[in-house]
C-alpha positions as CSV (number, residue, x, y, z in Angstrom):
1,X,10.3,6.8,4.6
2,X,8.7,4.7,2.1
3,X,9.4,2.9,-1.1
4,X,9.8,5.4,-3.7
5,X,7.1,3.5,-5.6
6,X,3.6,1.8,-4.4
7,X,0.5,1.9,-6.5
8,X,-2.8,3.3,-5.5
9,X,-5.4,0.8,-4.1
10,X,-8.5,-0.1,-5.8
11,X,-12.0,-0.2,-4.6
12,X,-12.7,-3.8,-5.6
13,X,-15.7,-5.4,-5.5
14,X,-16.2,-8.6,-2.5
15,X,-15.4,-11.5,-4.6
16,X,-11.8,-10.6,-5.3
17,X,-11.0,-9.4,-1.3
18,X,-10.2,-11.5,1.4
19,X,-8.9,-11.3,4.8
20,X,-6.9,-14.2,7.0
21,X,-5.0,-14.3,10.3
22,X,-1.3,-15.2,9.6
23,X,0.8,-16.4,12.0
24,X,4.5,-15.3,12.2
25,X,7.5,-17.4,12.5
26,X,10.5,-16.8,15.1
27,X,12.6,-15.5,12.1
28,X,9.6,-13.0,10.7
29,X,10.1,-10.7,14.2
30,X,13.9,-9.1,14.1
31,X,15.3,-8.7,18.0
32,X,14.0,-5.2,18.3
33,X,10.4,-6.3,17.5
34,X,10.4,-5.3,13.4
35,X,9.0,-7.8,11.0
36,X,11.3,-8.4,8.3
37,X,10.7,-7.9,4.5
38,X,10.4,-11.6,4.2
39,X,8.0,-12.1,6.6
40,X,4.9,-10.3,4.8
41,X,5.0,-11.7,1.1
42,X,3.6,-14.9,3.0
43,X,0.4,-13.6,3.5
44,X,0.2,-13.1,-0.5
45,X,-0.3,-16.6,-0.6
46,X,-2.3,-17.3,2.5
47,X,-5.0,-14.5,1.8
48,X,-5.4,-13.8,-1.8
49,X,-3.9,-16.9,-3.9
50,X,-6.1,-19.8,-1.6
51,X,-9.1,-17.9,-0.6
52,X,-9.4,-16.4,-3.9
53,X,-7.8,-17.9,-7.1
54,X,-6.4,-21.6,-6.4
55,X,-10.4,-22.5,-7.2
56,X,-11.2,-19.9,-9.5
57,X,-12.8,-21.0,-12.5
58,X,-10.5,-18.6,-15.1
59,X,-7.7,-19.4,-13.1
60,X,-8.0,-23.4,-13.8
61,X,-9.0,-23.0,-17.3
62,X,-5.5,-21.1,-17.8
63,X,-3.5,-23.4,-16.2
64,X,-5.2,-26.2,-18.3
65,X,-4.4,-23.9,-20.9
66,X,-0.6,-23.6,-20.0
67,X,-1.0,-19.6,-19.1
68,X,0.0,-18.6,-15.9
69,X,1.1,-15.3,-13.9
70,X,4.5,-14.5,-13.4
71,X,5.6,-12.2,-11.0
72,X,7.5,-9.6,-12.2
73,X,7.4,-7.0,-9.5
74,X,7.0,-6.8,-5.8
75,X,7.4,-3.4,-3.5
76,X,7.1,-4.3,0.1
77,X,7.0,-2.1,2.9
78,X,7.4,-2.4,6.6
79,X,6.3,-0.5,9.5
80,X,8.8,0.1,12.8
81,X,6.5,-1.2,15.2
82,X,7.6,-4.2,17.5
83,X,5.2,-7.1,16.8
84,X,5.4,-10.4,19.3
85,X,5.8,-13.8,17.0
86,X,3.3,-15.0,19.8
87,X,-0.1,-13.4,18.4
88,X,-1.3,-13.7,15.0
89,X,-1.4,-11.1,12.3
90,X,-4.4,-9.8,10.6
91,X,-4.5,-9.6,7.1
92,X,-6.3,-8.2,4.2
93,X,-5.6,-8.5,0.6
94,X,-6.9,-8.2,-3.0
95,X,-6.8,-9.1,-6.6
96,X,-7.4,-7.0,-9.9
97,X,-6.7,-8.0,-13.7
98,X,-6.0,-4.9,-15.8
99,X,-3.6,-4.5,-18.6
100,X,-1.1,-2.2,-20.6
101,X,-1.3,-1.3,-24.4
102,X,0.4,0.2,-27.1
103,X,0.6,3.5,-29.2
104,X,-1.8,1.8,-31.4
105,X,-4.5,0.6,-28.6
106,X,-3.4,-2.6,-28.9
107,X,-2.7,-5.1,-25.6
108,X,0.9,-5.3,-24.8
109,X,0.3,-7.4,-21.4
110,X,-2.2,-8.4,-19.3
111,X,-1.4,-8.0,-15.2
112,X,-2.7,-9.9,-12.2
113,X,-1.7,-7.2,-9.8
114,X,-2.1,-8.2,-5.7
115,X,-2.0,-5.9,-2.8
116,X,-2.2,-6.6,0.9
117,X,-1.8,-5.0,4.3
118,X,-1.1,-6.4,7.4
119,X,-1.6,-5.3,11.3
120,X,-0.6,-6.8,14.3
121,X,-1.0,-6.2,18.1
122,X,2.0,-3.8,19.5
123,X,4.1,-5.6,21.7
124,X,8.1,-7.9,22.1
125,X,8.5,-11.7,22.8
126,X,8.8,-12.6,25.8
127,X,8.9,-9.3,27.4
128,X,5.6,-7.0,28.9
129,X,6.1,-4.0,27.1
130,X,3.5,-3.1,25.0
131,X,0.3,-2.1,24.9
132,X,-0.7,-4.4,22.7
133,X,-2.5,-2.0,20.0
134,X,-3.5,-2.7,16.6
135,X,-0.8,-1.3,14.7
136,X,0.5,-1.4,11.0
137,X,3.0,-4.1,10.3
138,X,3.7,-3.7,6.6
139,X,2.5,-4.2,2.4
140,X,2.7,-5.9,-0.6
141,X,2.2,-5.0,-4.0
142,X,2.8,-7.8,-5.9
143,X,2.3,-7.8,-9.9
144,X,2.3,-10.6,-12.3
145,X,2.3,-10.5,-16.5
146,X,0.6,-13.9,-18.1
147,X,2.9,-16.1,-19.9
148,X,2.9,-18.9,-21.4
149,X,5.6,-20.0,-20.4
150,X,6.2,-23.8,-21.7
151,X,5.2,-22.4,-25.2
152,X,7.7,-21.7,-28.4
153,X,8.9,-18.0,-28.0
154,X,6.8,-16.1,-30.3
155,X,3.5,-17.5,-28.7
156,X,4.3,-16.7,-24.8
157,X,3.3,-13.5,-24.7
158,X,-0.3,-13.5,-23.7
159,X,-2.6,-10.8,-25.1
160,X,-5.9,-12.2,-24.2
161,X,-7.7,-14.8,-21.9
162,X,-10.4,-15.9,-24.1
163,X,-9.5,-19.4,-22.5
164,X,-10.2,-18.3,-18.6
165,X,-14.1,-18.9,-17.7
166,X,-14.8,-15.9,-15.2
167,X,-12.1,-13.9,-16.6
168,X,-12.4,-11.0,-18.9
169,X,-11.0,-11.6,-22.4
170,X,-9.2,-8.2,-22.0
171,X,-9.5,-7.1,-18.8
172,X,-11.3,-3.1,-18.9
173,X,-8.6,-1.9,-16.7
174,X,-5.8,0.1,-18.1
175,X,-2.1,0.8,-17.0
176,X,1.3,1.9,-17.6
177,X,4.1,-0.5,-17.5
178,X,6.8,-0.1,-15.0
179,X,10.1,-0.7,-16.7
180,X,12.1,-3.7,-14.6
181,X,15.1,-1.6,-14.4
182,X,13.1,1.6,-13.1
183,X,13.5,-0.3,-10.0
184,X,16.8,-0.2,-9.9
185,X,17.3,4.1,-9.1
186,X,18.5,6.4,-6.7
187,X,14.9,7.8,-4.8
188,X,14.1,11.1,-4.8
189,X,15.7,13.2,-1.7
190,X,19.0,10.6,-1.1
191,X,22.3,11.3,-1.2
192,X,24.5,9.0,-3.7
193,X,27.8,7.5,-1.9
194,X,28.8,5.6,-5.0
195,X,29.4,7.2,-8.6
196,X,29.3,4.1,-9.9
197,X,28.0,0.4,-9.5
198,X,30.3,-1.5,-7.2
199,X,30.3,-5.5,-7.0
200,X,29.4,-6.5,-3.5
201,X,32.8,-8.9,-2.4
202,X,30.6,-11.9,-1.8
203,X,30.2,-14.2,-4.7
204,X,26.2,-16.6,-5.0
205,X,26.7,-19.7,-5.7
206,X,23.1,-20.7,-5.8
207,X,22.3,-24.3,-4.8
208,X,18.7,-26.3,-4.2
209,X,18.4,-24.7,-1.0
210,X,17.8,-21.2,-2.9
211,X,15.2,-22.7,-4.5
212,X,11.1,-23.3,-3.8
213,X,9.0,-26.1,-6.4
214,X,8.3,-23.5,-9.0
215,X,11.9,-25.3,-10.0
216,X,13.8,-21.8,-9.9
217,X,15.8,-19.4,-7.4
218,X,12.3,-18.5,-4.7
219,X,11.6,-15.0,-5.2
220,X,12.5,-13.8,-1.7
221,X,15.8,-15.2,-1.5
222,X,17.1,-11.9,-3.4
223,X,15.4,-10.1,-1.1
224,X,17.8,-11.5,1.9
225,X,20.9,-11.5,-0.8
226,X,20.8,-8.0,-1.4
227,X,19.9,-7.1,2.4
228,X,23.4,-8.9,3.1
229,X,25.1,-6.9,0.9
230,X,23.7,-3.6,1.5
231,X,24.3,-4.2,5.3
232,X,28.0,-5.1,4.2
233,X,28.5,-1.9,2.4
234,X,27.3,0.4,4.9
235,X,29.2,-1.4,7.9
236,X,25.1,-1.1,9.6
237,X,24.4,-4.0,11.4
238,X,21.9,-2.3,13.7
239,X,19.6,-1.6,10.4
240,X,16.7,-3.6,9.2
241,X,15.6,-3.4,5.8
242,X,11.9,-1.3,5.5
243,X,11.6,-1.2,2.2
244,X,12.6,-2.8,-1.4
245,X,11.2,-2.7,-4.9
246,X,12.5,-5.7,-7.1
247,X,11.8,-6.4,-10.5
248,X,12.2,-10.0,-12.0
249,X,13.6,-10.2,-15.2
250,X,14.8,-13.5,-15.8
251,X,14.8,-16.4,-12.7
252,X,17.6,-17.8,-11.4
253,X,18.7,-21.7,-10.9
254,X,20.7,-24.2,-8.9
255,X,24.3,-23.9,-10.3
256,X,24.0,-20.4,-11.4
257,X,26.6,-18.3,-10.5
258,X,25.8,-14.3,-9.7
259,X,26.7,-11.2,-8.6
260,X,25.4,-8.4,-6.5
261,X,26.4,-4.6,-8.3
262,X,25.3,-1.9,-6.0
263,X,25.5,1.9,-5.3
264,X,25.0,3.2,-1.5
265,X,23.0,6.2,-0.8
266,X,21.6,8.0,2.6
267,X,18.3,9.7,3.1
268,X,17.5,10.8,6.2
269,X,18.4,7.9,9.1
270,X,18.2,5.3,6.5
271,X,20.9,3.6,4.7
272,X,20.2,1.9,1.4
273,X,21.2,0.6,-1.9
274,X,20.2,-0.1,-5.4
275,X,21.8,-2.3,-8.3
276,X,20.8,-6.1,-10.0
277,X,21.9,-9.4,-9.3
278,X,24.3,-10.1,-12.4
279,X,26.2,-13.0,-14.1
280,X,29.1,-13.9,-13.0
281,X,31.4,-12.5,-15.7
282,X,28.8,-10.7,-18.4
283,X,25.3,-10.6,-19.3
284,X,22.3,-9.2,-19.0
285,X,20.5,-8.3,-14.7
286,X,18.6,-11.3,-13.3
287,X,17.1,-8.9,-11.2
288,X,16.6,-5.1,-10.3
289,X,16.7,-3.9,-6.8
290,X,16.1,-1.1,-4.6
291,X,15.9,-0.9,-1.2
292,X,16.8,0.9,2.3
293,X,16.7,0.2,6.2
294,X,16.8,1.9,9.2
């Protein structure tokens, strides 16, 4: 089963695919062979962000111009196939701007949306079995609103890119907006366990080693977080997470204390889970989270 949402690919012209071999880390290959959730937003980085946009003209001018992408949204999937950490993974990736507007036509945000696949070679550390065929390891769909966001409030929203050399000022592609909390819902076919959200027992306490050089709580670590605790509140530790959708609201930082409500639900042979990563005490989701494992 899959995540509940993943958009359609695009046919996209050269300049904004690329492809790269990635090479996975003792940690990225679970003991039964499955890459982990974690594993594949790396090759985000390794494919589309440095063979594609760290020297892009548009993207430099809106750097200059203190305008930047943040991500808001990622939905990653992963296949079951065991995968060796010993041979490289293949993979392909993309970038496309588009944007979302109002009743009125007018631009509400602008997206840089990322997608990209990965295959490996069938196969287990250390061990001969295996065939070693070319076999799906996972995706990424990664999606990120421009923001200025070092400017005064009423100026961060960005509804244009008239700075960005290369870019579109509006970009001709047009799309809905996914609502943050839409990630955060029971999918279609599963079977509720928990009429209402529960708070997992383990309090976050989120210190420097949560956190990457963007200066905030790195993305992934929810991802890991909320894995914890739905493995906790199914009693599973022979699951692996295969999918999650999380939606990024407001980041998280060193000293922050959080939260994890949840409601269970089955589907199938998969256990999963879906809720936000709260303040401790009251206030407003740092995060929205779906996600299951088998």
């Amino acid at each position: 089963m899959r995540a509940p949402f993943f958009p359609p690919t695009q046919e996209l012209p050269e300049a904004q695919r690329a492809a790269a071999a990635i090479e996975p880390r003792y940690e990225d290959v679970a003991q039964d062979g499955r890459v982990t959730l974690t594993a594949l937003p790396h090759a985000l980085g390794e494919v589309v962000w440095r063979q594609r946009l760290a020297s892009h003209p548009g993207n430099r001018a809106l750097l200059k111009a203190g305008i930047i992408p943040i991500l808001s949204r990622m939905v990653i999937e992963a296949s079951e196939e065991p995968i060796p950490v010993t041979r490289p993974m293949d993979a392909t990736g993309s970038y496309d701007l588009a944007c979302s507007v109002d009743g009125a036509g007018d631009v509400e945000r602008i997206f840089l949306d990322m997608i990209v696949e990965v295959r490996g070679k069938r196969g287990r550390t250390h061990q001969p079995s295996g065939d070693g065929a070319d076999v799906p390891v996972g995706r990424v769909f990664a999606e990120h609103i421009f923001t200025r966001p070092w400017g005064p409030p009423e100026a961060r929203k960005v509804r244009s890119l008239e700075e960005a050399e290369g870019y579109p000022r509006v970009p001709p592609r047009r799309r809905d907006f996914r609502e943050l909390a839409a990630a955060s819902a029971l999918p279609a076919g599963a079977t509720l366990l928990d009429a209402e959200p529960l708070l997992d027992p383990v309090p976050i306490l989120f210190g420097l080693m949560h956190t990457d050089s963007n200066q905030h709580v790195n993305s992934l670590v929810y991802l890991r977080l909320f894995e914890e605790a739905l493995i906790r509140r199914h009693g599973a530790p022979d699951k692996l997470a295969r999918w999650i959708e999380i939606g990024y609201r407001k980041p998280c930082f060193a000293g922050d204390r959080v939260r994890i409500a949840l409601q269970a639900f089955t589907r199938g042979d998969e256990v999963g889970a879906f809720g936000a990563f709260v303040p401790e005490g009251s206030g407003k989701p740092y995060a929205y989270v779906a996600m299951g494992a088998r």
